[in-house]
N, C-alpha and C positions, 0 to 999 in steps of 0.2 A: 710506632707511627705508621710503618707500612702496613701493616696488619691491618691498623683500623682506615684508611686510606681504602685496603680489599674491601674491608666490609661495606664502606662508604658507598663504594662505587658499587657493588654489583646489588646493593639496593636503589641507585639509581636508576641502573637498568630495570631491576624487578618492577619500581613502581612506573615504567612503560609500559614493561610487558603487562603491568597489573590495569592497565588505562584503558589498555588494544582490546585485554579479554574482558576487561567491563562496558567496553560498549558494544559488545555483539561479534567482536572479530571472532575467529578463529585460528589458532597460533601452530603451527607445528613445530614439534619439539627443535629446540636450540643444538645446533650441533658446537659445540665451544673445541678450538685447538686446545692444545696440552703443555703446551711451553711457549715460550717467549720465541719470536722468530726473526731473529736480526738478520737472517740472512737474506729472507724474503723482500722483495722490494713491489713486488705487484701482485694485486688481487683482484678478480674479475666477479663479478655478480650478473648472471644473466637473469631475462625477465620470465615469465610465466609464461607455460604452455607453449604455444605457437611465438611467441613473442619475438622479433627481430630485433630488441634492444637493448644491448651490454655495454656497463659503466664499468671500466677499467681505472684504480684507485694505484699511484705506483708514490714509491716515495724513494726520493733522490738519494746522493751521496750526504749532502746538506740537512739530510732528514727532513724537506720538505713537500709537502704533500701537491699532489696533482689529478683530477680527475680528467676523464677523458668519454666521449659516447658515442657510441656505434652504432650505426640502423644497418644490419645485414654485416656486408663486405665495405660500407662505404661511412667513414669518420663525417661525426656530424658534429661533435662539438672536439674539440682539441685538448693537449692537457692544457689545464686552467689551474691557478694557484688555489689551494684550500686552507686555512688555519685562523687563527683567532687570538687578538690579542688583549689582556684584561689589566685591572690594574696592577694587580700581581705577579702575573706572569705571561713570557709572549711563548704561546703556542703556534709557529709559523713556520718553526725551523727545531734542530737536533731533535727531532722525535724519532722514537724506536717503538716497532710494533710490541703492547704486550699481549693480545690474543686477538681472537678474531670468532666471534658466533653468527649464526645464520638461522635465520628460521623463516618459511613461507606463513605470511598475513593474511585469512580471508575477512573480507568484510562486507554485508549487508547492512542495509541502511534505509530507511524513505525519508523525502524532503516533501515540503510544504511549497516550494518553488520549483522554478528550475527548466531545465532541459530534458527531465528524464527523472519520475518523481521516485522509482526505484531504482536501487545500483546495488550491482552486486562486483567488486573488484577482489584482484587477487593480486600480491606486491610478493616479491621475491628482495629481503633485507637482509643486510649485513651489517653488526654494530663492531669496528673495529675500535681497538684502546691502543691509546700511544702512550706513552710516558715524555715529557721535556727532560731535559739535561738539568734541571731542579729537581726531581720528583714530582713537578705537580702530570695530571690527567686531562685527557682529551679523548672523549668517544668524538669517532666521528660514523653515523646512523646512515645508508645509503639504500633507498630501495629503488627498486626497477618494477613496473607496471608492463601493460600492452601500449602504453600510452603514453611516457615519458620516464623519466629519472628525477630522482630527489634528493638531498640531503642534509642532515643537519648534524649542528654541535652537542655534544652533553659536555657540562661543567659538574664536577663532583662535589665542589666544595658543601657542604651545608649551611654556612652561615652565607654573609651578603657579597654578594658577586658583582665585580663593575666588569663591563663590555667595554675598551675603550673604542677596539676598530676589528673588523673583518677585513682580511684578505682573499677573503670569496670571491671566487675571477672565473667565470664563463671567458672561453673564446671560439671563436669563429676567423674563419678563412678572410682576408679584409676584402675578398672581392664576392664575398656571399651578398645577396640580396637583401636586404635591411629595408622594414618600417618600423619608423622611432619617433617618439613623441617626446619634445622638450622635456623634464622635469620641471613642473610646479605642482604643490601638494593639495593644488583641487582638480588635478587631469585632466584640463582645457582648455589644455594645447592641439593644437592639427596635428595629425601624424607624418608624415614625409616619406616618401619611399625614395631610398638611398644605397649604400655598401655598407657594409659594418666596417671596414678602413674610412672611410667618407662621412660618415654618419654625424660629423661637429658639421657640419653644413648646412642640415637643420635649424629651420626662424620657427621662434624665436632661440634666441640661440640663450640657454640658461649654462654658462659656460664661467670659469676663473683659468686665464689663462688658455693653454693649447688643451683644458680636459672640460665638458662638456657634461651636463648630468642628462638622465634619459629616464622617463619613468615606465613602471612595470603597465602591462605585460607587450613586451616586446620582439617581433616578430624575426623572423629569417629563413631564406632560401638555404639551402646547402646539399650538394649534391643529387639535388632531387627530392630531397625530405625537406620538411619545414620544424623547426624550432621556435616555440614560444616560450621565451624566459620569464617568473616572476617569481612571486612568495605565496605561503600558506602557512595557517596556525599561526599570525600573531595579534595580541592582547596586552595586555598591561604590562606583563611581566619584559616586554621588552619595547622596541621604535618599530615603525615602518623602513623599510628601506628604500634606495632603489640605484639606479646603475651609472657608473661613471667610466668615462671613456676618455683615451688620450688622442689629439687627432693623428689619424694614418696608421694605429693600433689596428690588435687584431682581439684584442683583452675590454672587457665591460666588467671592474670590480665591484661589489657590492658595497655603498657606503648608506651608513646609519643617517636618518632624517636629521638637517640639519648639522650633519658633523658632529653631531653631540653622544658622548657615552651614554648607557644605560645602566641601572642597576636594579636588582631585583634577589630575591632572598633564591639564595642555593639550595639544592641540587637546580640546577637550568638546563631547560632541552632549549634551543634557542630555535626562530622558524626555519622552514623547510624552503630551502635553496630550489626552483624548482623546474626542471625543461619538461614543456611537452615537445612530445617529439612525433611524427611520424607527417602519412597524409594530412592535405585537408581536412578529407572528411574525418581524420582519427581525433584532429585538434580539435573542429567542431561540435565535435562528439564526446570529447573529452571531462571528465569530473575530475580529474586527476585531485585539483585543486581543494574540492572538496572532502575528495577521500581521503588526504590527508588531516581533513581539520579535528579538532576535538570531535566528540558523540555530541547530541541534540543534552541540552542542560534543563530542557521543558519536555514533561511527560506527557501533559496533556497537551494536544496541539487541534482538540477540534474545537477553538474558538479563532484559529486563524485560517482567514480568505483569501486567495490571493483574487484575483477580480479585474474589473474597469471602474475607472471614473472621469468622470468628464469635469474640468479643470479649467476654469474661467482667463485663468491671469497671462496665460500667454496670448489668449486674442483680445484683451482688455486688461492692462496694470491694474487701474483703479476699481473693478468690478467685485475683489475681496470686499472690501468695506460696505459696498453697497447689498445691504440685508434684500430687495425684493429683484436684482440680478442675480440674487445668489438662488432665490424660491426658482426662479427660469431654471435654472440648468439644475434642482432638482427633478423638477417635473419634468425636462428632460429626461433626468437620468431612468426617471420612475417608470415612463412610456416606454422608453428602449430597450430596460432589465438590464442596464447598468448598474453596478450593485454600490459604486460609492463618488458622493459629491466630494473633489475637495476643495475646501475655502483659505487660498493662501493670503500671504501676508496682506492684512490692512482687518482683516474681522476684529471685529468688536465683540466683549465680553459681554455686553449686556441683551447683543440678541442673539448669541450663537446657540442657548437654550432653547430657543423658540424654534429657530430654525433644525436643529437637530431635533427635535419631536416635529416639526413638519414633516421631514425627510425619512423619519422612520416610519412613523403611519402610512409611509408610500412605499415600504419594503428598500429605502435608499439607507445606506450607512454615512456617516460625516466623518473627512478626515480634516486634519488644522494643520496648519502651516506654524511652526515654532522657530525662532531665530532663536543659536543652539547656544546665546547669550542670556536666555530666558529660560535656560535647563541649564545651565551650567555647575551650579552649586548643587550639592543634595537638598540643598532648604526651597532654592527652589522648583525643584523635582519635586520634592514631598509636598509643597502647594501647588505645584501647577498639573501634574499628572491626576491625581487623585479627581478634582477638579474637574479638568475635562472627561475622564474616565466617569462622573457622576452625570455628568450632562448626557451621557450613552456616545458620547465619539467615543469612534471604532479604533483610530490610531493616529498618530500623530509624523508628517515631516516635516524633519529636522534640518538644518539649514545653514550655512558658513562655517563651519569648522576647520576646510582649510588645513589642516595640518599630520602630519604622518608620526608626532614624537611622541613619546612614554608616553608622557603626559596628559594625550589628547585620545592614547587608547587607555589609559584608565579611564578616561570618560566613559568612552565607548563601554568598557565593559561597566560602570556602573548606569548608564542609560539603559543600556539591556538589560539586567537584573530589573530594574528598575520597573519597564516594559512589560516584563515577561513576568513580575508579580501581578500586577494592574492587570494584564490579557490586554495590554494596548497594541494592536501593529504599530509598525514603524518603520519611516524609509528615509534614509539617510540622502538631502541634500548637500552638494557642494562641500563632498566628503570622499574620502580616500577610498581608493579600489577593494571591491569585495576578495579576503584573500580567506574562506572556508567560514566565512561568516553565516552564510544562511545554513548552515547544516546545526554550527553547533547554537546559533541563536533563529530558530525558526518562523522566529516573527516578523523576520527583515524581508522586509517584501522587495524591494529594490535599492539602489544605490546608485547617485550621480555617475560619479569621474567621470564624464565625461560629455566634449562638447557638443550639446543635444541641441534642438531646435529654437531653445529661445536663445541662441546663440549665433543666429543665421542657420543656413543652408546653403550645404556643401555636398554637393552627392560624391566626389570623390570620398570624401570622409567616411560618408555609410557603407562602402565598399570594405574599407581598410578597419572601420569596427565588427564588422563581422566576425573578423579573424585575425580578433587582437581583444579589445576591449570584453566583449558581448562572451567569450570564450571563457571566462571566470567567474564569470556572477552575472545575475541580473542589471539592467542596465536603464535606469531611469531617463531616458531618449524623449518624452514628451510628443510624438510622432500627433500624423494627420490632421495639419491645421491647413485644408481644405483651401479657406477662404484669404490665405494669408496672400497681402498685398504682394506682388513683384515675385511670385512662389517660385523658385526653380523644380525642375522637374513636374511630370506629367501627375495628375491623379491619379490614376494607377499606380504609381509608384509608389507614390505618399499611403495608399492604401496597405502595402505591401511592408510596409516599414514593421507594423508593430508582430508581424509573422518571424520578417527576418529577423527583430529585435527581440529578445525575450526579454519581460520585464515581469515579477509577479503581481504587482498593482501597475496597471497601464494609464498613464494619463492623457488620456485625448485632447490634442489641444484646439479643437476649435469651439466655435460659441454654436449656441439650438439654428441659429440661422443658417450658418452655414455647411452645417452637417445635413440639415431638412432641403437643402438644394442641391445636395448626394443620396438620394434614395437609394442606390445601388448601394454605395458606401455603405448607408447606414446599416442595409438590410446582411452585406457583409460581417459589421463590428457587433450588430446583435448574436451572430453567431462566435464569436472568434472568443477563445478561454485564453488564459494567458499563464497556463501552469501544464505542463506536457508530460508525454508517457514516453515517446521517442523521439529524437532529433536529426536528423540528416542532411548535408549536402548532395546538392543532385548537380550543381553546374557553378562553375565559376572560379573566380582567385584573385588576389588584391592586385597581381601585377595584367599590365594592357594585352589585351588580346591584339589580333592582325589588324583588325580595324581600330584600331586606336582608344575602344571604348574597356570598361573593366562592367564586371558582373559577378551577382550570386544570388543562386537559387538556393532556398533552404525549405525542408519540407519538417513539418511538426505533428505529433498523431496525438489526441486528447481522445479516447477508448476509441472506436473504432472509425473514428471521420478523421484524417488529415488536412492540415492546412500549409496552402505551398506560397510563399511570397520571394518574389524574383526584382531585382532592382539594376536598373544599369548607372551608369556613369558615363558621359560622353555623347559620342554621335550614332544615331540610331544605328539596331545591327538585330538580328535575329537572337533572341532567346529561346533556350531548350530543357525540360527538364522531363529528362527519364522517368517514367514511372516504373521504375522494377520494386520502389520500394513497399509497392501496392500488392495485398492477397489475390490470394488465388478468386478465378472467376471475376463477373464483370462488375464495374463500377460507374459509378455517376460521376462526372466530372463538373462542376460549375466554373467558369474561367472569369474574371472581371477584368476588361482591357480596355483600353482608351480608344472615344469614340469621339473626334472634334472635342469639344469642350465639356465632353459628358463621358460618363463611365455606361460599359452595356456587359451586360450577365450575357451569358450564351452556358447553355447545358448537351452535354455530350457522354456517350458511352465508351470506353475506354478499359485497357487490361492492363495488365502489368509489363507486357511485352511495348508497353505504345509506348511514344516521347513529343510529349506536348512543346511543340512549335512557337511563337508570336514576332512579329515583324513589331521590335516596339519602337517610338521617337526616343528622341536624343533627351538624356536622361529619363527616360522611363520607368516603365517594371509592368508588372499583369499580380494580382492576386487568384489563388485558387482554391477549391475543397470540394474532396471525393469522399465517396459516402458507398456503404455495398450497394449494389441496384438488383434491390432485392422487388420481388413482385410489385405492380401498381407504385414503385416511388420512381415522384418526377424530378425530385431534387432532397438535398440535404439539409433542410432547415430542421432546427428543433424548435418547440414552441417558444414561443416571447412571454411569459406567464409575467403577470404584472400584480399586485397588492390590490384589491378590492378597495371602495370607496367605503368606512366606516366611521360611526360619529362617535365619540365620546362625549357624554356631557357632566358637567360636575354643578353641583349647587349647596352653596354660592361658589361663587369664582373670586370673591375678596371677603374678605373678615378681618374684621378689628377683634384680637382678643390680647388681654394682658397676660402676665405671667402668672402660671399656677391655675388659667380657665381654658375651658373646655370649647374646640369647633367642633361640629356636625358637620359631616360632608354626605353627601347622596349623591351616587356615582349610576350612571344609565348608556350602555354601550348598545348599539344597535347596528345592522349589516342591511341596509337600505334594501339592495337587492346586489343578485347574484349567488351563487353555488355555497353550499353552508361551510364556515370553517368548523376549523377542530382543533382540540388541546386549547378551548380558551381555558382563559386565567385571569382574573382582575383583582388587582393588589394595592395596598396603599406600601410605598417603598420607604418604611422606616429607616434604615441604616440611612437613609442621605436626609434625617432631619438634626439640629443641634443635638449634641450631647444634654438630656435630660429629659426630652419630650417624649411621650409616651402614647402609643397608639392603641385604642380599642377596635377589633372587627377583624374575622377570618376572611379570607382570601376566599372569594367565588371560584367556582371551577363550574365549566360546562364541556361534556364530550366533543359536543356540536353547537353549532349556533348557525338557526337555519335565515334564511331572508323573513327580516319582516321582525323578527322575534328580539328579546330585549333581553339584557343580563345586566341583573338590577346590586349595586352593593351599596352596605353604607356603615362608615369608618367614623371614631370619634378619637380626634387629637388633642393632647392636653399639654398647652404650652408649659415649656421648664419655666420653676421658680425663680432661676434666676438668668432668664433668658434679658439679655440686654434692647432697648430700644432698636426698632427698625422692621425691615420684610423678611417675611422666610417663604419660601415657594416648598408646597407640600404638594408631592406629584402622587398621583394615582393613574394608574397603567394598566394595560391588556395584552394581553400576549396571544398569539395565535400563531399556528403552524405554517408557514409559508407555502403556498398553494403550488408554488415551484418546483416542492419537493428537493431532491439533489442535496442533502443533508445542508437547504442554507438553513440557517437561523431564522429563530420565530421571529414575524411580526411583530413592531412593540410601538401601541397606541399609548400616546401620554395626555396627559393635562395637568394643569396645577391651580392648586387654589390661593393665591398670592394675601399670605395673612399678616397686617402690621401688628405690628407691637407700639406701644404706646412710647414716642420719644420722652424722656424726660431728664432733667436737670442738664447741665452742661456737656456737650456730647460735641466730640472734633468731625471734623469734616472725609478726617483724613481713616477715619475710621468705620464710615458707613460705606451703603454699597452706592452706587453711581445707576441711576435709569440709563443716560446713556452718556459717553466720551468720546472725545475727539480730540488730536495731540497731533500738532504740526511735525514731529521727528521723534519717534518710539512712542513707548504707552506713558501716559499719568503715570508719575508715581506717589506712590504716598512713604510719608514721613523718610525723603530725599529729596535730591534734585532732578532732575531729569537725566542724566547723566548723556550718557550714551541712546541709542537702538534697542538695545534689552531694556525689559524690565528687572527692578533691583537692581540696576548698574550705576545707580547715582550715587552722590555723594551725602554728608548732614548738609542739610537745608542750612546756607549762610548769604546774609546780606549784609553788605556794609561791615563786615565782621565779626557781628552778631548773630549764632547759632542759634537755627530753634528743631529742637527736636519731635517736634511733630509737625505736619503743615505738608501741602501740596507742590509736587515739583513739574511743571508744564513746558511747553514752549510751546509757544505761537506759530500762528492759531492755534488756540485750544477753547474744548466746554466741556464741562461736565454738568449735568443736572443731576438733582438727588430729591427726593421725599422728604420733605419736613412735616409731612401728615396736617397741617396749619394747627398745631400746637404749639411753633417757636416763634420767639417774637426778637431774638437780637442776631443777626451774626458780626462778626468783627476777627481782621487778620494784620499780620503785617506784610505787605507785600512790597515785592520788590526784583530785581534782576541778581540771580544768582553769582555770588562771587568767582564762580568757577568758568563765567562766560569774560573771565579775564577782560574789562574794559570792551568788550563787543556788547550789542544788544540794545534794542530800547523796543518797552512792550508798552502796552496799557490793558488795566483791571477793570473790569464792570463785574455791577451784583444784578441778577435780573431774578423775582421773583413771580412768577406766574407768568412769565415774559413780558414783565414790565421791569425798565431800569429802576433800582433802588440806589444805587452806589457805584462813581465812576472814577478813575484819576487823570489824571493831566498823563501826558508820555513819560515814565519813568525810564531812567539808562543807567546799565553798567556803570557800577561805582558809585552810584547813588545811596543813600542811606534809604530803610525801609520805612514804606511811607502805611499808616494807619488808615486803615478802610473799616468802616462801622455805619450799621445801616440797622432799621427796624423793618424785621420779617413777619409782623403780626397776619394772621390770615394765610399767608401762602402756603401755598402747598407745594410745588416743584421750587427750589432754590438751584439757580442755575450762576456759577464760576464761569466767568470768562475772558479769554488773554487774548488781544488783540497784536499785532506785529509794529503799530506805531508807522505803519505808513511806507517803510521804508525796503522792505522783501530782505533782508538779511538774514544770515542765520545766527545761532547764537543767543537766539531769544527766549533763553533760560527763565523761565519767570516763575516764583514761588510766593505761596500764599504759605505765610510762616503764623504757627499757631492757630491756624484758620477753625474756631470754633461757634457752634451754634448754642444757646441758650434756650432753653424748650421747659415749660408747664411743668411743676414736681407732679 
């Protein structure tokens, strides 16, 4: 048994070391002791090269383990308990070392986000093995960086492995300086600056007892260094964590989300324990997090953006739903080369098609807002991703999930696969802290945790996320809502947010008005990228300077222009940011500062020897970007290059054809006027028609397509034999080079030619498509009830007792219209208040055909039996369902159209 126990374990090691040299690392050879060393009680690992940080591993008389970390001559974290307990066995105490290997890590890498889109780290690790007083094993893996310390556990076992608890225990001095944030598992909470003894002091207080939970990444003074404690690398295979505290302790142990074990099939490396350690500006600057995570799992990554978009719902809730507020803040987006609209929650399915081919003809990309109750199952992933992926949305965020357990990161990890088949982006709303997620799933463009602007405004708060939150990942902050009633702080400030913040998709939150009454602004955010080459702090710290105010200057370089954004907190006071981080010879400096109630540009020459000054107001900031000032340039703009005005037209744009007959389309693209494009392409997009339709006609190609000139095609489609009743939308498309240049994605002109199929014989309601819907709480469902907020979260359709397995589940208000082509002449349902609004609710049914009433009922209520609605549809053509709320505004007004079927012409 021991034997096979060795060979167990040092293929657990291998298939690490087999992970580090499959994603690009570099490994130097393993130096392995030679015997067992009981007498040994401490092991030291210093860091790379110049590095000033050594984690000291020492194991007591008790056999229990302790780490410890050093910056220099001066203890920055203390011994802290280490070990693990499973369901098998407690790894926490009587271990005895049985060897001890070492080898230095290098690793290269690029990201698609971030602070610094290449990284090259180099970690200095040691995998020590203990044995318990059973026999069983425990690596414990500890590396040391220029930039912090890490470590984690390996389990040997091969078969299934339960976590029940960590003993994982950072400490700290109890009169070190502490900012800590409550523990709740959508991170926002305020953070608090406190003592690390002191720290249960902290509102809201998420607390059992005298011990306190605190969520990652959490900050500390000590000695002059600064410590930011959190995690990296975790996934399915285990929980989120995060810290708990006893009051007037000096210890923050690590406990598993929710108190709850994990399990996961063995060998388990478990995540990475993990302190950055040093300066500011080292923490700033820091990927640590990163470079721990798995390698990139997506090879190809040139279909992801990271970008701006302008984002309606924070200076207007209800402006999602409304289809021609959502055209405004394309055409915004289109004019300012903002590259993506997003439409959060309340869009509707039946014109978000239309709208994403408006948006794309304008060089804008569409993202959706998904409540993460409507992707929750694979089934409906495989219906809804596919789906909007066909519509051309570019990516989708995602929204409540709330949660840190196993559980909720198998999700995560199959929404990513998921993603990352499709080429969808994706940003995680009102979702747990990025812990090396954008490296190994590079499609994440951003990540909530944390309490951003539609949340209020707090400028202390923007202070203390800089160098805490903002330090680990991208950080979905929603910044410069300009026009926002009662704003704290200056414009300038709010300018400066999305510089200090990094976010790979930035959502702008104000509306085309109030950004076009910031010309300065705007002329700024047309310039500003949101994915960086280098990162530095020039000035500031989360704790109060002499004047009482707090500040931070951060400076970001995107190829050779930097962008500087400075923010204060408090009562006005002077801001300063050094330029040394600036090349040799002179530069252009542009500064944007508050001027009365307005923003004013001022351009200025400057070196790297200078240190840009401003006297700002109370909560303030200035934005800024330096450019070489090379011959004849007066400033740093790049051009605004925007999508040319061109027509598509198709003929016809409707068609009746049956099953097994043939449309004619004649397709005519034309560039009215302006500069010729290039790489056109005009196509008819078979893959997005039913299974069985067949297209005739090659794909046009033109080198060029100058003004004036036409590119002429024409496609024959042959509907499937056994295509069922109803519409299908057959798009024909144009693709063109983006005049832009800067490897964005082609241009893509669409139209469709909207062709019915002939309704016939008895055909459910709950089965065709919907022109448009409307649903007083979540989407219509079909054949359930309305259940919940998501879609597919209802129940079987029941009234009175009585189940029907097909039929419409609504709440009031609601409508939906649909196409009856005016070939059906009966519909008939049984309608009534869902049994699941438990005795709540009273709605009433109308039939409206062409928008005229055909069929209506008296107020039906909760607990009522289902009442019979039958009407004659002869001639119509829109058949329109509609649930009214019976007068009364309650909620609960569950109403379902059970069996709800149409009768249509054989």
């Amino acid at each position: 048994m021991r034997q096979r126990r060795e060979r167990v374990w040092r293929a657990v090691t291998g298939v690490v070391a087999a992970a580090l040299v499959g994603s690009g690392l570099v490994v130097a050879a393993a130096v392995p002791s030679t015997a067992e060393q009981p007498a040994a009680r401490t092991w030291t690992v210093s860091g790379p090269g110049h590095s000033d940080l050594t984690a000291e591993l020492n194991l007591n008389a008790a056999g229990e383990l302790r780490l410890a970390v050093d910056r220099g001559a001066a203890p920055v974290l203390l011994p802290g308990r280490l070990g693990i307990r499973t369901e098998q066995h407690d790894l926490t105490s009587g271990l005895r070392l049985v060897r001890r290997q070492d080898r230095t890590v290098h690793d290269s890498y690029k990201m698609t986000t971030g602070k610094q889109l290449k990284r090259t780290t180099t970690m200095r690790e040691a995998t020590l093995t203990f044995r318990a007083a059973d026999g069983a094993r425990l690596g414990v893996v500890l590396r040391v960086s220029d930039d912090g310390v890490a470590y984690r556990y390996l389990l040997d076992g091969p078969g299934q492995v339960t976590v029940d608890q960590e003993v994982s225990t950072f400490r700290l001095p109890t009169d070190a300086k502490a900012w800590v944030q409550p523990y709740e598992p959508s991170y926002e909470t305020e953070r608090t600056e406190t003592t690390a003894g002191a720290a249960n002091e902290a509102q809201p207080k998420t607390c059992s007892g005298d011990t306190c939970s605190f969520g990652y990444p959490t900050l500390f003074e000590v000695n002059g260094s600064f410590v930011l404690l959190t995690e990296a690398d975790v996934d399915g295979r285990y929980s989120g964590s995060h810290l708990e505290h006893r009051d007037g302790s000096s210890s923050y142990q690590v406990a598993l989300a929710d108190d709850a074990p994990v399990t996961s099939q063995g060998p388990l490396a478990t995540p990475w324990r993990t302190a950055i350690v040093g300066s500011l500006d080292t923490l700033v600057g820091s990927t640590l997090v990163d470079d721990l995570a798995p390698p990139s799992k997506v090879a190809d990554t040139s279909w992801i953006r990271p970008g701006m978009d302008d984002w309606s719902w924070l200076s207007d809730g209800s402006s999602p739903g409304d289809f021609d507020r959502q055209r405004d803040f394309v055409d915004y987006a289109a004019e300012h080369g903002l590259q993506y609209t997003l439409v959060d929650a309340g869009w509707q399915e039946g014109w978000v098609p239309e709208l994403v081919r408006y948006a794309r003809a304008r060089g804008v990309d569409v993202l959706l807002w998904f409540d993460w109750n409507d992707l929750r199952t694979q089934q409906q992933r495989d219906v809804w991703l596919p789906k909007v992926k066909a519509w051309g949305v570019a990516g989708v965020k995602v929204d409540y999930m709330s949660s840190d357990s196993q559980a909720q990161f198998q999700w995560y990890d199959a929404i990513l696969r998921d993603t990352a088949r499709l080429k969808l982006m994706i940003d995680f709303h009102g979702a747990t802290i990025p812990r090396g997620l954008q490296r190994t799933w590079p499609q994440v463009m951003s990540v909530e945790a944390v309490r951003g602007e539609e949340n209020g405004q707090n400028p202390t708060r923007d202070i203390f996320l800089a160098f805490t939150r903002n330090i680990v990942g991208s950080m979905d902050y929603t910044p410069t809502w300009f026009s926002r009633p009662g704003r704290q702080g200056t414009l300038a400030r709010e300018l400066a947010l999305p510089v200090v913040f990094e976010s790979g998709w930035t959502s702008l939150g104000d509306n085309p008005e109030g950004f076009a009454a910031q010309p300065v602004a705007e002329r700024y955010l047309e310039q500003l990228p949101t994915a960086w080459d280098e990162t530095h702090l020039l000035s500031g710290g989360p704790g109060e300077r002499p004047a009482g105010d707090r500040q931070v200057v951060i400076a970001r370089r995107s190829a050779d222009r930097w962008f500087v954004g400075g923010i204060l907190a408090g009562t006005s006071d002077t801001m300063e940011a050094p330029l040394r981080f600036l090349g040799k010879g002179k530069w252009l400096l542009e500064t944007v500062t508050d001027k009365g109630n307005q923003l004013q540009r001022t351009v200025r020459t400057v070196t790297a020897k200078d240190t840009y000054t401003v006297l700002t107001a109370d909560n303030g900031g200035f934005a800024a970007l330096a450019c070489p000032a090379t011959k004849g340039r007066t400033d740093c703009d790049e051009p605004v290059v925007t999508a040319p005005t061109t027509v598509l037209t198709l003929d016809p744009t409707t068609a009746t054809a049956g099953p097994g007959t043939t449309v004619k389309i004649n397709a005519r693209f034309v560039l009215p006027r302006g500069d010729a494009l290039h790489d056109v392409r005009m196509t008819l997009d078979a893959d997005r028609l039913p299974v069985g339709w067949t297209v005739t006609g090659a794909d046009v190609l033109a080198g060029s397509l100058k003004e004036g000139k036409t590119l002429s095609g024409r496609f024959k489609v042959m509907v499937g034999k056994d295509q069922p009743g109803g519409a299908v939308e057959v798009p024909v498309s144009v693709t063109y080079a983006d005049p832009a240049g800067h490897k964005a994605p082609p241009i893509h002109v669409e139209q469709v030619v909207r062709v019915a199929i002939p309704l016939h014989g008895t055909i459910y309601a709950s089965d065709q498509s919907f022109l448009t819907q409307t649903n007083g709480y979540g989407p219509v469902e079909r054949d359930q009830s309305n259940g919940d907020s998501g879609r597919q979260d209802g129940h079987p359709l029941t009234i009175g007792g009585a189940v029907y397995d097909k039929g419409l589940g609504m709440h009031a208000p609601a409508r939906i219209d649909m196409d009856i082509q005016g070939r059906c002449t009966r519909f008939e349902a049984h309608v009534g208040v869902d049994d699941e609004a438990e005795g709540q609710g009273s709605v009433t049914f109308t039939v409206l055909g062409d928008g005229r009433q055909l069929a209506a009922t008296d107020v039906v209520r909760s607990g009522q039996a289902a009442v019979d609605v039958t009407t004659d549809t002869t001639g119509m053509h829109t058949l329109s369902l509609v649930v009214g709320d019976a007068g009364d505004g309650k909620n609960f007004d569950h109403a379902d159209w059970g069996l709800a079927r149409i009768t249509c012409a054989d």
